[in-house]
Steps between C-alpha positions, in 0.01 A plus 500: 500500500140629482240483731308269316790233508553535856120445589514196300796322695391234661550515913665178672282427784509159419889451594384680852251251572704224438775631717263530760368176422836361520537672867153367608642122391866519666263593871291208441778257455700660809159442725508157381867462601438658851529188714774333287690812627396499849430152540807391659482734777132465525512110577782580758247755717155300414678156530413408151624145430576417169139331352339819651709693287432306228128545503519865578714546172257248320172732569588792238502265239165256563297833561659667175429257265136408624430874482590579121184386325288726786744775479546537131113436479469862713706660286276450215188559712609813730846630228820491623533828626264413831594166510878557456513779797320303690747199543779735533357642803325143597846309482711804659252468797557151559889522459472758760358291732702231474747695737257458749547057497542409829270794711175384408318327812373135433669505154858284477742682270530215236077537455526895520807481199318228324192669467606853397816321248174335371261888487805631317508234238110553437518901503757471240363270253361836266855635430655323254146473325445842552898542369365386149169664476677830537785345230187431287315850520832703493740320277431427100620185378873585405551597898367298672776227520707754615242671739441119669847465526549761720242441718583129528856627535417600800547164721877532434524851577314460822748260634798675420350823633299456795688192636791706637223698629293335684807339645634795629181606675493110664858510610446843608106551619453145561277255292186693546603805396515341107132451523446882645659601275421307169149557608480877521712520159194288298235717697682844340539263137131449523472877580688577223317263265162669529671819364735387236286187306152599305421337159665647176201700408447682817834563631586850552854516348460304183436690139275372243832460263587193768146380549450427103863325503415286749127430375628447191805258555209274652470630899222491669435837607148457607573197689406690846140639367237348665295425159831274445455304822174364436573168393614385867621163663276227334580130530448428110805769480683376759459142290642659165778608674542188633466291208649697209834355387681800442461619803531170705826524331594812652396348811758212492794692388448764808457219718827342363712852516400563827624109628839745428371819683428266831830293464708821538262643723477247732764180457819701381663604787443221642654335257792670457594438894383147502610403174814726388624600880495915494394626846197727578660819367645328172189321348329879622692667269539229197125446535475912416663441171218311332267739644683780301544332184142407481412823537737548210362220304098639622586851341680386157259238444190747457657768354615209240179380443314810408811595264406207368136565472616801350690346215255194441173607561465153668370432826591164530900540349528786780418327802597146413797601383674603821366262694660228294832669519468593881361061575766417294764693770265396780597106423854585579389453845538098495896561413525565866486145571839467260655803679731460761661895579254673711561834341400378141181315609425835630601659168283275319161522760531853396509444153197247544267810679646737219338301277162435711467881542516532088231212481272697717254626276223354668327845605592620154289235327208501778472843371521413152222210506262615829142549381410883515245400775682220688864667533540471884327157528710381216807634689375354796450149364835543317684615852338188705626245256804675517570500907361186575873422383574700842340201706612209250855571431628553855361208640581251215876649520474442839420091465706477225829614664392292785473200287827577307699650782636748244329723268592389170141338447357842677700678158392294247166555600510841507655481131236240410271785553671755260480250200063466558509869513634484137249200404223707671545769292591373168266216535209532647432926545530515081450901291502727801164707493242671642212267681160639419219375713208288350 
């Protein structure tokens, strides 16, 4: 091969950054899940009582959502680079100090827990945001379904990797070790971040080769440059992105996928001990299983969406596609209320996240239909909508198994949910394009 042809092979820093990316993502889902973890022995020590916990779990989740129109609407004023660093280290700081709950003069430990669950949620409202601007400068089109999928990914890897974890160091180092420890990890990520993430055009490993592919599959490589970044938070903006159709549409359906996210998240085990009678360590390990296969389903799902980009040319076919066929699975989740062996409702609650990690295109279409200058607030607004389902689904699950004394109304909500994603999406969000501004 001459020297010509090897100059002109195109470098694959892209892939790196997404790994890293990917990395970045799993920590920030583990900090999240630091008091789930050491929770239990927590409340024994600080005399938690039940509610207490309750609101101390609650606080990520207000803060987070409140925070995504701000955060994402730094991203686009300061670039993601600063911004993105800076909540690593911000939210790594306040996980480390929630080992400290409990030593802090004149403060009780429910107010100390509350308060820094609640700084967390706020420091890491630019990730996900800042997830898809980098998607958007470093990815062309045919990628980036794959490239959000991997990032999103990242919630199921997180539990099935740094759950055993952090539940070693509790059993262990006690409960506050997990925070020392989580805490120090993000401070080296953010570290780490500062050296390894730069915008397309300036980074120090990429050829030009894999700067035209990417500029000319439709990335945004100049996305970071501050001429780009003029066109800041405005509230005539913020209105457009509030009142377009399409994108109100995109709105709904992550709203409606994540109902999903926060049943498993939150509900399942319970459910399975409540509900199907497994012990502690049974519904532990069946409540992995979904995890795993949504992970699965997260993976195949954007890697089949840009092969079909790649063979239609069509936007719309590529990401509506699998999230039709992944609802469609998702749905299967109301059969539970039919299902009497506990070993095939757990078969078929996998099969239901399988297919709600191959609907989760979300990111991927952010990307797709983000106006070059409002990316993060767009991802911002998109990510609000989308956790508010966080503070809605627990607690209407909550009154509705109360009501019922089962949770066969609790399921058929949850699948209730699945079918509006479709109608979101094939309804009301319409051709699948990019928003310019007026």
């Amino acid at each position: 091969m001459s020297i010509a042809a090897i100059a002109e092979r195109r470098t694959q820093v892209r892939y790196f950054i997404i790994g890293f990316i990917f990395i970045v993502t799993s920590i920030n889902y583990a900090d999240r899940a630091t008091f789930s973890i050491a929770g239990s022995d927590a409340a024994r020590e600080l005399g938690l009582s039940p509610i207490a916990t309750g609101y101390i779990l609650s606080a990520f989740a207000w803060a987070y959502a409140l925070a995504q129109i701000p955060g994402g609407a730094l991203l686009d004023r300061f670039g993601t680079k600063r911004i993105y660093a800076g909540a690593i280290a911000v939210w790594s700081v306040f996980t480390f100090l929630q080992g400290f709950a409990g030593f802090i003069a004149g403060l009780s430990a429910v107010t100390t827990l509350f308060a820094l669950r609640f700084l967390v949620g706020l420091a890491e409202a630019p990730s996900f945001p800042g997830n898809a601007r980098i998607v958007a400068a470093w990815f062309p089109s045919s990628e980036r379904g794959t490239a959000s999928a991997i990032f999103n990914s990242a919630q199921y890897f997180s539990l099935v990797a740094f759950a055993p974890l952090m539940g070693w160091v509790v059993h262990n180092h006690g409960w506050r070790a997990v925070f020392y420890v989580m805490g120090a990890l993000g401070l080296l990520a953010a570290l780490a971040f500062v050296r390894i993430i730069h915008d397309p055009a300036r980074h120090p490993s990429i050829n030009r080769a894999e700067l035209d592919y990417i500029e000319s599959g439709g990335g945004l490589v100049g996305l970071e440059q501050t001429d780009a970044r003029r066109n800041t938070f405005q509230w005539s903006n913020l209105k457009q992105l509030l009142t377009h159709r399409m994108l109100l549409g995109v709105y709904l359906g992550q709203y409606c996928i994540n109902v999903l996210t926060y049943f498993f998240a939150t509900w399942f085990p319970i459910y399975l001990v409540k509900e199907r009678g497994l012990n502690i360590l049974e519904a532990g390990f069946a409540a992995a299983a979904p995890a795993m296969c949504g992970f699965i389903g997260g993976v195949l799902g954007g890697y089949g969406s840009d092969w079909l980009l790649k063979r239609t040319g069509s936007l719309t076919i590529a990401r509506k596609t699998p999230l039709l066929i992944g609802m469609v699975l998702a749905t299967l989740i109301i059969a539970c209320v039919y299902i009497e062996q506990e070993w095939l409702v757990v078969t078929v609650m996998a099969i239901a996240f399988f297919g709600k990690g191959i609907a989760s295109l979300g990111w991927a279409v952010i990307s797709d239909v983000s106006p070059r200058q409002l990316a993060g607030l767009t991802g911002g607004v998109f990510n609000m909508f989308g956790n508010c389902a966080g503070i809605v689904t627990p607690i209407v699950i909550g009154y509705l198994v109360a009501a019922s004394g089962s949770f066969d109304s609790a399921l058929i909500f949850v699948g209730a949910h699945c079918l509006l994603t479709i109608f979101a999406y094939f309804v009301i969000v319409g051709p699948i394009r990019r928003l310019e501004l007026q």
